[in-house]
C-alpha positions in Angstrom: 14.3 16.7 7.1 11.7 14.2 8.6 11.1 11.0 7.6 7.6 11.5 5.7 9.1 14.2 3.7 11.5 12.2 2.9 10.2 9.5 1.9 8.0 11.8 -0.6 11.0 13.0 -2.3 12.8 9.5 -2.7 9.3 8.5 -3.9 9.6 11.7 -6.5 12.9 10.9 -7.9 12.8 6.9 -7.8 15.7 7.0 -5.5 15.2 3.1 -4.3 18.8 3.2 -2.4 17.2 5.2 0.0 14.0 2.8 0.2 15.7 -0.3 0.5 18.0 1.4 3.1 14.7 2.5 5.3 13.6 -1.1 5.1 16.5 -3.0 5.9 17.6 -0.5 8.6 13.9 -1.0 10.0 13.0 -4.8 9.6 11.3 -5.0 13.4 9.4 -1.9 12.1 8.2 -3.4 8.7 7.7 -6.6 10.0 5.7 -5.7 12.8 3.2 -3.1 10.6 3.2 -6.1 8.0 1.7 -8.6 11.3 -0.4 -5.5 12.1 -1.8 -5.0 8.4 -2.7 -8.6 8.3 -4.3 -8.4 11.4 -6.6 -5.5 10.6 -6.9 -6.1 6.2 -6.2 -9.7 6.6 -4.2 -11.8 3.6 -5.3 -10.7 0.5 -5.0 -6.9 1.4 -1.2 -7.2 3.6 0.8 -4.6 0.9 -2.1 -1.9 0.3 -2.4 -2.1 4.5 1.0 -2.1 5.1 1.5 1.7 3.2 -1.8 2.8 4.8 -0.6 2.0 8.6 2.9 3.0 7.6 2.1 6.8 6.1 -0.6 6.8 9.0 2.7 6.5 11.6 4.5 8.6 9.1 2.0 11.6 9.8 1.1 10.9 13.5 4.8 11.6 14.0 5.1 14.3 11.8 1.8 16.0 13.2 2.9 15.3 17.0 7.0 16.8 15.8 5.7 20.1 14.2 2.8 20.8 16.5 4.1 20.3 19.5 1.5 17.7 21.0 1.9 15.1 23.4 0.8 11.3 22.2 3.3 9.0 23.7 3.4 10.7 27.0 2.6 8.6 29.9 -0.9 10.5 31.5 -1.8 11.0 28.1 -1.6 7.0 27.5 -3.4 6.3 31.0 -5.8 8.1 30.1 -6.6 7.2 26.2 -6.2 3.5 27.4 -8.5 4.0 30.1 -11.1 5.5 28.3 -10.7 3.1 25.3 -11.8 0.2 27.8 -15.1 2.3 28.7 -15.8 3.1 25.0 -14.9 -0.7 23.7 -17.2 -2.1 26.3 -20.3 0.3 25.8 -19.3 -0.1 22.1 -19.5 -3.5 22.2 -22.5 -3.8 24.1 -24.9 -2.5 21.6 -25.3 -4.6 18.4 -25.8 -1.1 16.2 -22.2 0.0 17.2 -20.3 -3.0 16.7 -19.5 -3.0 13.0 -18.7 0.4 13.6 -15.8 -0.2 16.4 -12.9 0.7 14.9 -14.6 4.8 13.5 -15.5 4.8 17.3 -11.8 4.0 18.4 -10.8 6.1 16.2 -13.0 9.2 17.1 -12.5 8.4 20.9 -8.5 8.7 20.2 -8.7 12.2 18.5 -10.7 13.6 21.2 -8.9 12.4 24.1 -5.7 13.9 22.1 -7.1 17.1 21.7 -9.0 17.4 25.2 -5.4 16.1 26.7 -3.1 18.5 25.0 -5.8 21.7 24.8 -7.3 21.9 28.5 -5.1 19.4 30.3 -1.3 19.8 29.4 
């Protein structure tokens, strides 16, 4: 079973072994999405951020296991981080698309994913 799934059903039936076993077997993991979730949500928002980019890695993986889809392949990575420079600049540029950087990020991501894997894989 994968990990989002299970962590649904230890969720379900309180089983905390198994969350305090994720955690301590995964400490670079938690610490590093706790630096990230203060980063992006900053200090007053750290927990609520840290299950949002947590069960947002938890589906990515899930999606890109069951589907069949690359993400973390190396083309696909040249390319996203390529374009992501070109967006970020232009994006950047104009005052009327700054506050809305990271919803352009994140749309430029999900169509480079699905151009990638639908017309160039």
């Amino acid at each position: 079973m994968a990990i989002l799934f299970d962590a649904i059903a230890a969720t379900l039936t309180l089983n905390l072994n198994w969350w305090l076993w994720i955690i301590m077997n995964n400490l670079f993991w938690v610490f590093g999405f706790m630096v990230a979730a203060y980063c992006l949500y900053g200090s007053k928002k750290i927990f609520p951020g840290f299950i949002v980019i947590t069960f947002i890695t938890w589906v990515g993986t899930e999606f890109v296991a069951h589907s069949g889809w690359v993400m973390f392949g190396a083309i696909f990575l040249a390319l996203h981080y390529t374009t992501r420079l070109a967006v970020a600049g232009v994006s950047e540029s104009i005052p009327g698309l700054q506050k809305n950087l990271p919803f352009i990020l994140a749309l430029q991501f999900l169509v480079i994913l699905i151009i990638y894997n639908i017309f160039m894989r």
